[in-house]
N, C-alpha and C positions, 0 to 999 in steps of 0.2 A: 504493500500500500504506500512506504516512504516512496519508493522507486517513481511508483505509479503517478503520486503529486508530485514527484519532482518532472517527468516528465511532462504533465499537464504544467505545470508554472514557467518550464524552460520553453512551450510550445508557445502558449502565451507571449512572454517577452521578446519571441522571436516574432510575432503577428505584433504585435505594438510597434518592434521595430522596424518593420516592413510599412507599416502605417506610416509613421512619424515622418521615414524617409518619401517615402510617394507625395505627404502633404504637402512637404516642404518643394519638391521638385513640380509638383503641381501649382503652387501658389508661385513660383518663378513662371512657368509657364504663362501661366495667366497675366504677368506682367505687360505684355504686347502680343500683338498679332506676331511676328515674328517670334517671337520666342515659343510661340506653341507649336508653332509651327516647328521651330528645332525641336522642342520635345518628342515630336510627332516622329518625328525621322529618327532622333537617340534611339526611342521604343521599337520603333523598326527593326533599328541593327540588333538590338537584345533580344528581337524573337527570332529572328533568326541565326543570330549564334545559339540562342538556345535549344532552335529546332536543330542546330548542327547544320545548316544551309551552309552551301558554297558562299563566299565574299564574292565571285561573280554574278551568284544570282541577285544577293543582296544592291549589287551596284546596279545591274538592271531594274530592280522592283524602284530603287531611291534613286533613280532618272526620271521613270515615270512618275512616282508622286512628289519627284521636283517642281515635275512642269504643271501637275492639278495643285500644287501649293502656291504654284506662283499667282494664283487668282487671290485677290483679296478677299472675296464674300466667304472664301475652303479656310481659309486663315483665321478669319472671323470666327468661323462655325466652332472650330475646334478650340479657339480660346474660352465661349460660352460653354461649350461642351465641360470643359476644366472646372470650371465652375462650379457648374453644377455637379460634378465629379463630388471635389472637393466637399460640399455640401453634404453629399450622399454619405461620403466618408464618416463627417460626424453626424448623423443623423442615427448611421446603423451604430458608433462609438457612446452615444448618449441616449438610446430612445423614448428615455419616458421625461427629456429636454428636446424634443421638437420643436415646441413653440417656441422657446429660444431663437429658433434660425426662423422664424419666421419672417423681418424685416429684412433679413440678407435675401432671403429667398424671393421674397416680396422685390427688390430692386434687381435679382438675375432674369427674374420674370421680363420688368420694364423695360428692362435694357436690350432685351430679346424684340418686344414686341413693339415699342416705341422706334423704331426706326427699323422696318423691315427689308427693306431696300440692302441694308448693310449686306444681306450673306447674297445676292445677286440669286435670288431664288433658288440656293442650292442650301439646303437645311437639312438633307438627310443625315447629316453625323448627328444631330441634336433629335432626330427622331428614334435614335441606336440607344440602346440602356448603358448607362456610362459604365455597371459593372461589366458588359460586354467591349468596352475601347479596347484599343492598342494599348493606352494609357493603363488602364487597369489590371492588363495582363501581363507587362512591364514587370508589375511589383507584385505580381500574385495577388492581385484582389479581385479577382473576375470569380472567387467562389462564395464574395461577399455575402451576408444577408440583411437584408434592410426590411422592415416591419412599417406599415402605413408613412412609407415614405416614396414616392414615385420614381422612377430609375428615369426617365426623360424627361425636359421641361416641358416638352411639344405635348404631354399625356395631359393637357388641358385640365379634363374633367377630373381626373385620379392630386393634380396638383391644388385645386381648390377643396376639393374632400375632404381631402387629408391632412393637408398643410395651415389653409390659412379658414376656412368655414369653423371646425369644431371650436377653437377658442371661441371663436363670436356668437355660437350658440349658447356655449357654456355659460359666455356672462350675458347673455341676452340684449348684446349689443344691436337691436338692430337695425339703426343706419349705415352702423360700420359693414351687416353683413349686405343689407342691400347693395353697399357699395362695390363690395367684393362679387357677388352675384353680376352685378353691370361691368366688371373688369372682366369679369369671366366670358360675357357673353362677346365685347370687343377682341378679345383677345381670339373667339372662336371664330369669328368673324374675319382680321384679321389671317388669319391661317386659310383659311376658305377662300378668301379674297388675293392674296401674294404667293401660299407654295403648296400647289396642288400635288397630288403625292403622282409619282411617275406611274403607277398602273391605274391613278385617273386621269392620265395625261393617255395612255395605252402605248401600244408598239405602231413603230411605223417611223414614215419621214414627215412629220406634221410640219408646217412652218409657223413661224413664229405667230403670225395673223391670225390664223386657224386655235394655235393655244390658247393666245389672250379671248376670243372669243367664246371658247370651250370655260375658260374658266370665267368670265362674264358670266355666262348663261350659270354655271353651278353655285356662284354667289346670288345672284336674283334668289335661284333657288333657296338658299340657307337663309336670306333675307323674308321671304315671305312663308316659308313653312317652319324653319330649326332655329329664326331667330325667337317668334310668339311661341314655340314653345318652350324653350328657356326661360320665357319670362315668365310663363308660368311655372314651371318648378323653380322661380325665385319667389313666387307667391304662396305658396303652395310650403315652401321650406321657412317662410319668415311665418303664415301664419301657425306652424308644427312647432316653430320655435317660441311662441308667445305671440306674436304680434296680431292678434287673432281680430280688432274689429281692422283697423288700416287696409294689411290685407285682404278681405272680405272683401272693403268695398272696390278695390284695386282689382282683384280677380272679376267681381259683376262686371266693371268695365273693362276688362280684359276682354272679356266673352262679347261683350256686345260690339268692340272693336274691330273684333276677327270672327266673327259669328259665320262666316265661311269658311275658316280655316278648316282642314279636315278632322282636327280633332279638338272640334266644339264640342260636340257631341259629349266626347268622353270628358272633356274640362265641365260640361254642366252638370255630368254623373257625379263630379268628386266633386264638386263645387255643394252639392247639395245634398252629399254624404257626410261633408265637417258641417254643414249646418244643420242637419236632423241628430248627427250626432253630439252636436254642441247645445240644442233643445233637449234631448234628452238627459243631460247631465244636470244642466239645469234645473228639471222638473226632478231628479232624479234627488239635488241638494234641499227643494223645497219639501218632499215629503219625507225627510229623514228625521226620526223623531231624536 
């Protein structure tokens, strides 16, 4: 049994020191687009001396992702990427301190989504679970495990859940959480409108005309059908969370706004389920002796 915790405590301090080291080269990383970009190529060379690859192959793979690094927006990506790496890092390090990283996490968010232009429509590293990078696999942390914490920022819905919603229910904050419900729904908005994912974009020789169009048309879409209903499960969640007359009358005029929408129908079912259920509780207090 000595044996046995002594191994457990040296495996330990060996996973700490693997961390400490990763954070520290990831938070250089994240210093500049360039410098992720070097990170990106060190990690390179480490897996494949570590796969035992040829140094020719390796100089062939790091010609190629010279010339896709020489783009600014692939530079970009990967410095956010780090980021949110990092994050992930202490998140799975402290988990029942979440809300801690909430305000960091809250401006990796903005900094993503407030200027989208920046990655030149190429986001697929930040759609990759950061314990799956290069990065990650560098330093042995691709067998991570993280508990209600999202592995990609792009995970919209799983990033508001998780991260920044529960606090604001707890304390029954809810302007704050409205607030964050309206962040969420720009932010999906946002994503639907700038980096359509390449198997909604499909195979083939599209031109450029033809995409911006395609993604035209599928914004309209998320505009008149997935934006009203996001707002109603902002309605829907603020009055579950307390805020039970405001919302009420927000959801009536929800329904009477989008009274075509396809799922009027079901928004009047639940709409008139919290309020027969909310009469019966009621009536239910009055004849309680």
């Amino acid at each position: 049994m000595e044996k046995l915790d002594a191994l457990r405590d040296d495996a330990k301090t060996k996973a700490l020191g693997r961390m400490g080291n990763a954070l520290t080269a990831f938070k250089a990383g994240m210093a500049s687009d360039d410098a992720a970009a070097e990170l990106y190529l060190k990690c390179l060379e480490k897996e494949f001396e570590d796969q035992k690859l040829s140094s020719q192959d390796f100089r062939e793979r790091k010609r190629h992702e010279s010339e896709r690094l020489d783009r600014e927006g692939t530079k970009r990506c990967l410095r956010h990427q780090l980021r949110w790496l990092v994050l992930t890092l202490e998140a799975a390090e402290k988990p029942d301190q979440i809300s801690a990283l909430v305000p960091r996490a809250s401006e990796a968010m903005e900094s993503i989504f407030d200027s989208p232009a920046q990655f030149e429509m190429n986001v697929e590293a930040l759609r990759q679970p950061v314990t799956q990078t290069i990065f990650a696999k560098a330093y042995q942390l691709d067998g991570l495990k993280v508990e209600k914490w999202p592995l990609t920022p792009l995970d919209i819905d799983q990033v508001f859940e998780q991260v920044f919603f529960p606090p604001l229910r707890a304390k029954q904050s809810f302007e704050s959480l409205r607030e964050q419900w309206m962040r969420r729904i720009r932010y999906e908005g946002i994503a639907k409108k700038e980096w359509r994912k390449p198997r909604e974009r499909g195979e083939g020789d599209k031109d450029e005309k033809t995409i911006k169009r395609e993604s035209s048309v599928e914004y309209e879409k998320f505009v008149a059908e997935t934006q009203p209903e996001l707002m109603w499960q902002m309605e829907m969640d603020l009055y579950k969370a307390g805020d039970q007359k405001r919302a009420a009358v927000r959801m009536l005029e929800h329904i009477q706004t989008h009274v075509t929408h396809p799922k009027a129908r079901e928004w009047a079912a639940q709409f008139r389920g919290l309020i027969d259920s909310a009469k019966g509780a009621e009536t239910a207090d009055k004849t309680d002796p």
